[in-house]
N, C-alpha and C positions, 0 to 999 in steps of 0.2 A: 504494500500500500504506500503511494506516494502522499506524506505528511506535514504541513508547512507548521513550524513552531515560531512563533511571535514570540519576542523575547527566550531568542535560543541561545542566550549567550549569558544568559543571568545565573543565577544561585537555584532554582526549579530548571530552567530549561535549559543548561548545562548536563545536568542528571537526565532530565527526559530525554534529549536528544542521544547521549549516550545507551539509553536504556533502548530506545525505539531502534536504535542502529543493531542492536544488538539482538532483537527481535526480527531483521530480515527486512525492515520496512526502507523505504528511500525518506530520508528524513531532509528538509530544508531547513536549516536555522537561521531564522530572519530577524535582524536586529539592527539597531544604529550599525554595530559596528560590521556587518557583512552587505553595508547599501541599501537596508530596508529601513522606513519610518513610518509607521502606523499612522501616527499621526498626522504627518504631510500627505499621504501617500505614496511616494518616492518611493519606486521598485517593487512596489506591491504586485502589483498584476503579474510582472515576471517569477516572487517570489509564490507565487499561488497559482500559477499554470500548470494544470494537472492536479493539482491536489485531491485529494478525496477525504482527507479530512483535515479542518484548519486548529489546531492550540494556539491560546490566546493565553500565555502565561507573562504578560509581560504587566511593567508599572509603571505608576507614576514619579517621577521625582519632587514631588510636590506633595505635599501631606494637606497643605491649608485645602480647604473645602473649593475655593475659586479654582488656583491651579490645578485640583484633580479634577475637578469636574470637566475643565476643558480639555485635560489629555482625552480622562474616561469616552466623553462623550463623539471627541473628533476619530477618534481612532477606533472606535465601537463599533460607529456607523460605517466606516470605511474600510474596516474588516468585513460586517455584514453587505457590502455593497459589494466591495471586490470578490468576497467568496462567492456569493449569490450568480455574477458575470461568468466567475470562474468555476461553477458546477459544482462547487465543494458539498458534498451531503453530511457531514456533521460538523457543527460550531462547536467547540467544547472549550471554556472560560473556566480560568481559576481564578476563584474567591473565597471569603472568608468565612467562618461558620459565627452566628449572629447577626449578619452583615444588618437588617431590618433592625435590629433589639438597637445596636450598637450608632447608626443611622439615628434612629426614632430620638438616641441621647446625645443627639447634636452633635454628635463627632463629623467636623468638617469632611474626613477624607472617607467615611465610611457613605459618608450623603451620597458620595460620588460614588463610589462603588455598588451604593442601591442603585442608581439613575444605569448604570452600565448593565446591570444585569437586566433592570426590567426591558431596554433597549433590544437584548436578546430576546427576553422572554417576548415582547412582542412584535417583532421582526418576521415569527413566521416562518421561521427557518428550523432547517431540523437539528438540535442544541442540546447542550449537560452541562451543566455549571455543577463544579464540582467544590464545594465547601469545605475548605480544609485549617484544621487550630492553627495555630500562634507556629510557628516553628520556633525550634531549640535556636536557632541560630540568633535567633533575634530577640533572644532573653536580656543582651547586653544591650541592646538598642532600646527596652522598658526602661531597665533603670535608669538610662542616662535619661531618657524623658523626666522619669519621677524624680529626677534630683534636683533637689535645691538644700544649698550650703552643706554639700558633701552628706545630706540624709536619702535616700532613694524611699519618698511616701505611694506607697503602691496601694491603689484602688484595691479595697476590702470586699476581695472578690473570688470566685475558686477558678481554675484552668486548666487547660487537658492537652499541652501542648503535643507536639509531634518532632520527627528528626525530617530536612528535606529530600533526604533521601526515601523517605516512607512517601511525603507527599506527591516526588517524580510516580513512585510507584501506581499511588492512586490517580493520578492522570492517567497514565499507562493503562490504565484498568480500564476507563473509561472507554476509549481509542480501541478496547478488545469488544466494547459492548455498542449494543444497539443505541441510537438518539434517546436520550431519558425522557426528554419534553419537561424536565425538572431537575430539582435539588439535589445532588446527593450528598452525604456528608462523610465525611474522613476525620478521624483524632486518634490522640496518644493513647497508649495503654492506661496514662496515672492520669488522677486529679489532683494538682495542688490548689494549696490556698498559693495566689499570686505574689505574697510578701515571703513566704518559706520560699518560693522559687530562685527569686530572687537571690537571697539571702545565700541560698545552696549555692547561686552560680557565682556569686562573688566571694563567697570564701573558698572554693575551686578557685578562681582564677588572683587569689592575696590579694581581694580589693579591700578597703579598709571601712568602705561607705556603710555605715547600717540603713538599717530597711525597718520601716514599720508599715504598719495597718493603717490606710487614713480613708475613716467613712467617707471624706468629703474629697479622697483623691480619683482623678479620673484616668482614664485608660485614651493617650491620645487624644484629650479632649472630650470623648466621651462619657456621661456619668451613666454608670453601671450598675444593677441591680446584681444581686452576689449570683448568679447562676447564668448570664447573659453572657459569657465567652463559652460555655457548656454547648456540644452536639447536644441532638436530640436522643431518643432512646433506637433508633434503629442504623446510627451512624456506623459505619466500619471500623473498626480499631487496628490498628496499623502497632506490632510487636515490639519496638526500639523501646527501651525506658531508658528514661531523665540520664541515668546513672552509667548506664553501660555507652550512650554516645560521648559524654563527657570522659571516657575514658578513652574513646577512638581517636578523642581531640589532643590528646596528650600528644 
């Protein structure tokens, strides 16, 4: 199967694209840096000629609510427009699981991320947006959000993160299955409270910052209800725990 991946050059579609190659598929990794821009559309059409199935794993640089919204929204369209031209029969989008909860509590960049998905959902196209937790990787990039004056106040909330090596995985999965016409969801085997996570990954890595509970802190701007980064009860569970990737990373 010939497979165009958006954002094939990232931290997800670095692992996918190795994973799909390694699967037998013709894989495309289209990215600023191989000539593709979603955004503009510059090289899109060439990089989705022939396609049969297009991955939309790619981001935004922008977290504030205005500049995701105009990546999400310019490069959404123009994914669904060039696929649609170019016969592509399944759309399949990675995003976040809560994206609505997380949205609904004013978090700028999640706004954007609802407006991108409902864009698919109703495009009319044949689609799986695939929902996937926090990754491990991105444990260090919480705290430094939640830090102020060397404390990391981490939203008083539990979490189920993932490794991205699990999440290429669950892309992958997708790509083996039919169009969903919906949600699926993917997470880590554990739940933590968000401040013990924390707290784990910076005493692994000698950082000296403590970590509390703060009712009134928010997650990327978003205020959060304590189970609102939580799958639902039929999400997949993907094997890696907290503990055994932190040791790969040594």
């Amino acid at each position: 199967m010939r497979i165009t991946v958006v954002g094939g050059t990232g931290l997800i579609g670095t692992r996918l694209v190795r994973r799909l190659t390694a699967d037998g598929h013709d894989v495309v990794a289209a990215s600023r840096a191989t000539g593709v821009n979603s955004f503009t559309g510059e090289g899109l059409a060439e990089a989705l000629a022939g396609a049969e199935t297009l991955i939309d794993v790619s981001n935004s640089s922008y977290l504030d609510e205005r500049g995701a919204q105009e990546f999400f929204y310019g490069s959404t369209l123009n994914l669904l427009t060039y696929g649609a031209a170019a016969g592509v029969g399944h759309h399949i989008a990675l995003s976040v699981v809560g994206t609505d909860r997380l949205a609904a509590g004013q978090g700028g960049y999640f706004i954007a991320k609802a407006q991108q998905q409902r864009l698919i959902i109703e495009s009319g196209r044949p689609f799986t947006i695939v929902h996937a937790t926090q990754f491990f990787e991105f444990i260090r990039s919480i705290a430094d959000q939640a830090t102020r004056s060397s404390v990391a106040h981490a939203a008083d909330v539990l979490i189920q993160p993932m490794a991205a090596d699990d999440v290429a995985a669950a892309v992958a999965e997708a790509v083996r299955a039919q169009p969903a016409h919906d949600i699926v969801e993917h997470a880590g085997p554990e739940v933590f409270e968000l401040s013990e996570l924390l707290n784990r990954d910076l005493h692994f890595r000698s950082d000296p910052r403590q970590v509390v509970a703060d009712p009134l802190g928010t997650y990327f701007g978003a205020a959060l209800d304590r189970r609102d980064l939580l799958p639902g009860p039929n999400a997949t569970l993907a094997s890696t725990r907290f503990i055994d990737w932190q040791e790969s990373t040594r």
